[in-house]
N, C-alpha and C positions, 0 to 999 in steps of 0.2 A: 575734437569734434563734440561739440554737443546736441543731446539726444532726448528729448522730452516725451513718453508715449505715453496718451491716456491720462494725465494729469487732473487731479481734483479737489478744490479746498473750499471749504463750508466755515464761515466764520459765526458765535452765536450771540448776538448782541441786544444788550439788555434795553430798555424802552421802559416807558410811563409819560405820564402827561404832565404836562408844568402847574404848578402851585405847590404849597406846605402839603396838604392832605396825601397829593400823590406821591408824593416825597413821602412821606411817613405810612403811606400803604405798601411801599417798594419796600420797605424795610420786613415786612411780613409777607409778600407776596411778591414776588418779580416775574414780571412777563419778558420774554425774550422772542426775538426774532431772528430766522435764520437767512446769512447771505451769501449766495454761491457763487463766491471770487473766481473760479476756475472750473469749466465743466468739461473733463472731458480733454483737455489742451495738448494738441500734439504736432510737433516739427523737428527739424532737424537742420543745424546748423553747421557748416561746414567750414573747417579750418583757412584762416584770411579772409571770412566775408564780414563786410559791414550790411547789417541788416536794421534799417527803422522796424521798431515796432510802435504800431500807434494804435490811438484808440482815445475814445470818449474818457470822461473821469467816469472813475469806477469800474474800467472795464476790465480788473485783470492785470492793469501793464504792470503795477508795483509788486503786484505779489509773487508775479511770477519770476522778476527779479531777486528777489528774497529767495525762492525755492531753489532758482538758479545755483545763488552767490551761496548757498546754505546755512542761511538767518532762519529760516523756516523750513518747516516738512510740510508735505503736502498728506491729503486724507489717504490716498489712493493714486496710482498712480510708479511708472518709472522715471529719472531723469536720471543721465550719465551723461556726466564730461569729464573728456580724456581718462575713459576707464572707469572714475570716482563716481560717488552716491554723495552727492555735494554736503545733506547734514551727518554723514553717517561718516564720513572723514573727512571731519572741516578741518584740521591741522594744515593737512598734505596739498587739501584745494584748494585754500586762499592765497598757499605760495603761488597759484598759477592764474590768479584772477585778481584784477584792480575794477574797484567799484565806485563812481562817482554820483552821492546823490544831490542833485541840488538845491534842496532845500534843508540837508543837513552836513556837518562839517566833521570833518576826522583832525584836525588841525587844533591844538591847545590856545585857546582866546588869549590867554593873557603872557602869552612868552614868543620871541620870535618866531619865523615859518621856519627858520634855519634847526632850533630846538627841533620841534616837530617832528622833521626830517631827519634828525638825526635818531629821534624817538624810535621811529618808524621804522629805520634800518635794524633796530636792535631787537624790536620785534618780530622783523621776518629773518634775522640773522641774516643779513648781506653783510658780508667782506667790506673792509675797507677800500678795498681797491676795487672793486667792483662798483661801492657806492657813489666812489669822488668822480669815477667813468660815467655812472650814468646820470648822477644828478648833475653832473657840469654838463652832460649835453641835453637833459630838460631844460636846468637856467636856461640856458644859452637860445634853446629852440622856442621857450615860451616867453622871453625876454621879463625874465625874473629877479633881473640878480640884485635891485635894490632893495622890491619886494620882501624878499628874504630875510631880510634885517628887521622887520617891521611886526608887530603882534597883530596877531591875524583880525582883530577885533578894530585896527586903527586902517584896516585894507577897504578900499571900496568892492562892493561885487563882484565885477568883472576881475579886479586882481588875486581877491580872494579863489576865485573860480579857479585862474590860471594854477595856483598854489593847487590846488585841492586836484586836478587834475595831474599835477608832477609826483603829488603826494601819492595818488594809486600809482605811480606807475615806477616808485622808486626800485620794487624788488623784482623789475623784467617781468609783468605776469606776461600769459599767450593770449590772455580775452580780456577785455575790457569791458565790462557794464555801464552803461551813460543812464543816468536817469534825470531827465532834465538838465542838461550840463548847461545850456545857455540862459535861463531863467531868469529873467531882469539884466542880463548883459547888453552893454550899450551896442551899436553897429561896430563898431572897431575890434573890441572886445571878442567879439561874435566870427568875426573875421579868422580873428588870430586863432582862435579855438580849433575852430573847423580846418582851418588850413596844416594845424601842427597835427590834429586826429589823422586829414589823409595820408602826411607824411608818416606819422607812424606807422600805419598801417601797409602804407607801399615799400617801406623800406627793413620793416622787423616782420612784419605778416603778422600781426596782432590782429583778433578776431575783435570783433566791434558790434555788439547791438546797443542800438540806439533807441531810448525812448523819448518821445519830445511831441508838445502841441508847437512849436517852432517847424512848419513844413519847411521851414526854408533850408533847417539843418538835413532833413531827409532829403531834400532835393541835390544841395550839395553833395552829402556825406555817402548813400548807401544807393546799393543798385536793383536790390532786394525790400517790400514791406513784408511786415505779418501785420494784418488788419484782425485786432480783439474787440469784441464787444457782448456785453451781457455774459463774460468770461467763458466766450468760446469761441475759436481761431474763424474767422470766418472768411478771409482771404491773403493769399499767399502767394507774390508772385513778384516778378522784374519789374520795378519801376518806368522801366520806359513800355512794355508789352500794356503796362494800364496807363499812362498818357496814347498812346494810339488809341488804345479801346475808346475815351475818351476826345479824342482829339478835333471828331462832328460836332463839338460845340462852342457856340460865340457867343460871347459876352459884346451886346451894342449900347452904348451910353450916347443918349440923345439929349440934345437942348433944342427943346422946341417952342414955338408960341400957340399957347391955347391953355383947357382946364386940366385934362388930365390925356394919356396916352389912349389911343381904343385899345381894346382886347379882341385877340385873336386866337381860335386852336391850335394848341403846341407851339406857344406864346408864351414865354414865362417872365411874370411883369414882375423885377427883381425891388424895383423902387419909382417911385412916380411922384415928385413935389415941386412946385413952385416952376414949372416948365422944366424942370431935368428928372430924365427917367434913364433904365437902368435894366434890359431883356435880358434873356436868354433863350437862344433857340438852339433846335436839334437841326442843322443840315443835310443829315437824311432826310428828313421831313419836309424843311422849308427851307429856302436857299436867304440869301442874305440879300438879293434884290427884290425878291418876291414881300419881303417883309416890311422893306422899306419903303416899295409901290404902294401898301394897304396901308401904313401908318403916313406917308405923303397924303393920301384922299382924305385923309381926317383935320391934321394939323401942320403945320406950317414948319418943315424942321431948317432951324438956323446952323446948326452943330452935330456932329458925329463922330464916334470912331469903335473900330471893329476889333477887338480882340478873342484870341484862343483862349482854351483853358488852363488857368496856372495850377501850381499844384494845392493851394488852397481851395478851388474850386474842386479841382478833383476828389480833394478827400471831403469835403462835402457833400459831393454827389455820393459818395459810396456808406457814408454815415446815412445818408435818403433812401440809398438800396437796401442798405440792410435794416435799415430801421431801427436804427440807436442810436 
């Protein structure tokens, strides 16, 4: 289980202004500014959940991975998983936690993935017989096995990803940390990921938080968000409880002839050019005939179609509510 209560990190970062002189005033005088990564941060995550965590840049989501995986301490604050003070004994914790970030590589550039992994066994001291078990059934499930031969520097992306994914997961941890796993991966790519993460999960019970601007990973992957922003937890709930909350609203994409759409109260003109526009309404408020009655008396509509809100929309709507 992990246990996060009251969390808090302040980072102090140095500032001047650009040209030679500010530069050589820094040298005698440095101004710094203070910014609070984390205020306050608290939840509680339970054994076999896949949880998105998301959130604007800069909100939080990276550091609090860090204080998680125990790369960092926080100022203030407790976190415990299973039992551990994650930097206070980082030996014993990192056997229990696989960390994927993806924009950085745990994988040696210039020597096969197969090296790597075997690198990696000797660091977490896996058995050999445990290792050949459970990296033959990575290969196998992330369809790696040519890969493997290949230095991680001559691997596209998406393959590389795959590696880097088997690579945390060589010493059996019980939680897995995603940070951006899909990041520049093609759709296939994307697929494959997402599909091996459920099965991980449904079949070993590997805990799973998930960070990612990719909603589409959190719409698959988890059933649960934690919504971060201005580094403090600001909603936490079942992903399908916030599409219902949700679910009064339609997106109508019109082709019509004339200059531009009218405007209307609790009318939200998402886009209007060249005769195609782009609403949003609330139907609580206005119904979807009623809207289409008042924008008919105006212009001429040749084209239509009515959709709900996806999960993009949704977490935009809720970056709108909170206001970050």
């Amino acid at each position: 289980m992990i246990e996060l209560k009251h969390i808090s990190k302040t980072f102090r970062v140095a500032k001047r202004e650009a040209g030679i002189k500010a530069a050589f005033q820094s040298f005698f005088h440095r101004e710094y500014t203070e910014i609070h990564a984390l205020q306050d941060v608290s939840f509680t995550i339970n054994e076999g959940e896949m949880v998105g965590y998301i959130g604007p840049n800069g909100a939080g989501k990276s550091s609090t991975i860090k204080i998680m995986s125990g790369v960092m301490s926080p100022d203030s604050g407790e976190c415990i998983i299973n039992g551990r003070v994650p930097w206070k004994d980082r030996a014993n914790h990192v056997q229990q936690i696989g960390v994927v970030f993806g924009q950085r590589s745990q994988l040696w550039w210039d020597v096969p993935v197969i090296d790597s992994f075997e690198l990696i066994r000797d660091i977490y001291r896996v058995s050999e017989k445990e290792y050949q078990k459970t990296s033959s059934t990575l290969i196998d499930m992330l369809d790696i096995g040519e890969m493997i031969k290949t230095p991680a520097r001559q691997l596209s992306l998406g393959q590389r990803m795959r590696c880097e994914i088997a690579a945390s997961l060589l010493h059996s941890p019980s939680i897995l940390f995603l940070d951006e796993p899909t990041i520049g991966l093609d759709a296939v790519s994307k697929i494959a990921v997402r599909e091996f993460i459920k099965t991980l999960n449904k079949e070993k019970g590997t805990t799973v938080i998930l960070t990612t601007h990719d909603m589409q990973d959190i719409e698959a992957l988890t059933d649960r968000i934690l919504l971060i922003g201005k580094g403090q937890i600001l909603l936490d709930g079942a992903l399908d409880e916030l599409k219902n909350r949700k679910s009064h609203y339609r997106t109508i994409t019109i082709d019509y002839l004339g200059d531009h759409l009218p405007q209307f109260p609790d009318v939200e003109i998402l886009k209007d050019l060249n005769g195609h526009g782009q609403i949003r309404i609330d139907t609580d408020q206005l119904s979807v005939g009623q809207v289409l009655g008042n924008i008919s008396n105006h212009v001429e509509v040749t084209d239509l179609s009515v959709e709900g809100e996806n999960i993009d929309d949704l977490v935009v709507s809720l970056y709108k509510e909170f206001e970050i």
